[in-house]
N, C-alpha and C positions, 0 to 999 in steps of 0.2 A: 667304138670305144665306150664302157661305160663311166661315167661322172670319177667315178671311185676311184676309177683309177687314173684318172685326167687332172684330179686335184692331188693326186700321192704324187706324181711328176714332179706339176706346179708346184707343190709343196718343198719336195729337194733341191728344185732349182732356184727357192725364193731365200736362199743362203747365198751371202755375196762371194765365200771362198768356193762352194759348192759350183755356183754360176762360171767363177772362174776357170775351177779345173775342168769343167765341162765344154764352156767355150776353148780352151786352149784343143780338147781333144778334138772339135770340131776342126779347127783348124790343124792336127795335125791329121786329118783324115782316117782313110780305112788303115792304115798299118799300126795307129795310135800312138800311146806310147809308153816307156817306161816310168815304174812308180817312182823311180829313182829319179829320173828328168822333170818329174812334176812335184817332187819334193824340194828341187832344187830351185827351181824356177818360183814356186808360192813361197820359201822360206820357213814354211811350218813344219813343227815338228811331226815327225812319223806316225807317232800314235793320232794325232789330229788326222793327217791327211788319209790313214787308214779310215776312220769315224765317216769324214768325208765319202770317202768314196765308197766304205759300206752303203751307204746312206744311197746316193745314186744307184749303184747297182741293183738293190732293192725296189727300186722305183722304178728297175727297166730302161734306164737309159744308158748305163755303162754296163760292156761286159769284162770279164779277165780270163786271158788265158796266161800261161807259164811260157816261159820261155829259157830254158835249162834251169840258171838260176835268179833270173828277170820277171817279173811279172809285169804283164803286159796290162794298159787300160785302153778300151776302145771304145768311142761315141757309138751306140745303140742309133744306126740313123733312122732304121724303118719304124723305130720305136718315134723316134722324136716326129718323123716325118705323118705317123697317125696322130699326133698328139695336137699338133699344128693343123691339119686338117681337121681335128674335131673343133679346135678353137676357131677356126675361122666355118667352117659349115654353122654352127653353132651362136656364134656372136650376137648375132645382131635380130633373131628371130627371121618375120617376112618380110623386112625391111634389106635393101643395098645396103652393103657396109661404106660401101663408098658415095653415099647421097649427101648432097651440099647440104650444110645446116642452112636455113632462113634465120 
């Protein structure tokens, strides 16, 4: 993964409604969900939560399909799951990440 696109992520997810709708799809898994269930659940208005989730989708961690006349949102996992892996291969240089501080 290069930088560029490791911080445009980081970037969309460093929004606390953004963070939200994204954790909730996490937890509703691979079937996702509806933009209707997740406007309802944040309380925002529609035009906000489109912005939102423009915003992620752009970034590669959400994707959308249709669903007659539903529009579906789904957590990008293999996306998130390189992103994670870059941050953690990545952190700490040649040092453990997990070495006891003195």
């Amino acid at each position: 993964m290069k930088i560029e696109k490791a911080a445009k992520q980081l970037e969309a997810l460093g929004n606390q409604t953004r963070l939200t709708i994204y954790r909730d799809l996490i937890q509703a898994g691979p079937p996702g969900s509806h933009v209707g269930a997740i406007k309802a659940n944040l309380g925002i208005p529609a035009s906000t939560l489109s912005h939102h989730i423009a915003k992620l989708v752009h970034a590669g961690l959400l994707t959308q399909e249709r669903d007659s006349r539903n529009l579906i949102c789904k957590a990008d996992f293999t996306n998130m799951d390189a992103l994670l892996t870059f941050m953690v291969h990545n952190c700490c240089g040649q040092e453990s990440c997990f070495t006891a501080q003195n």
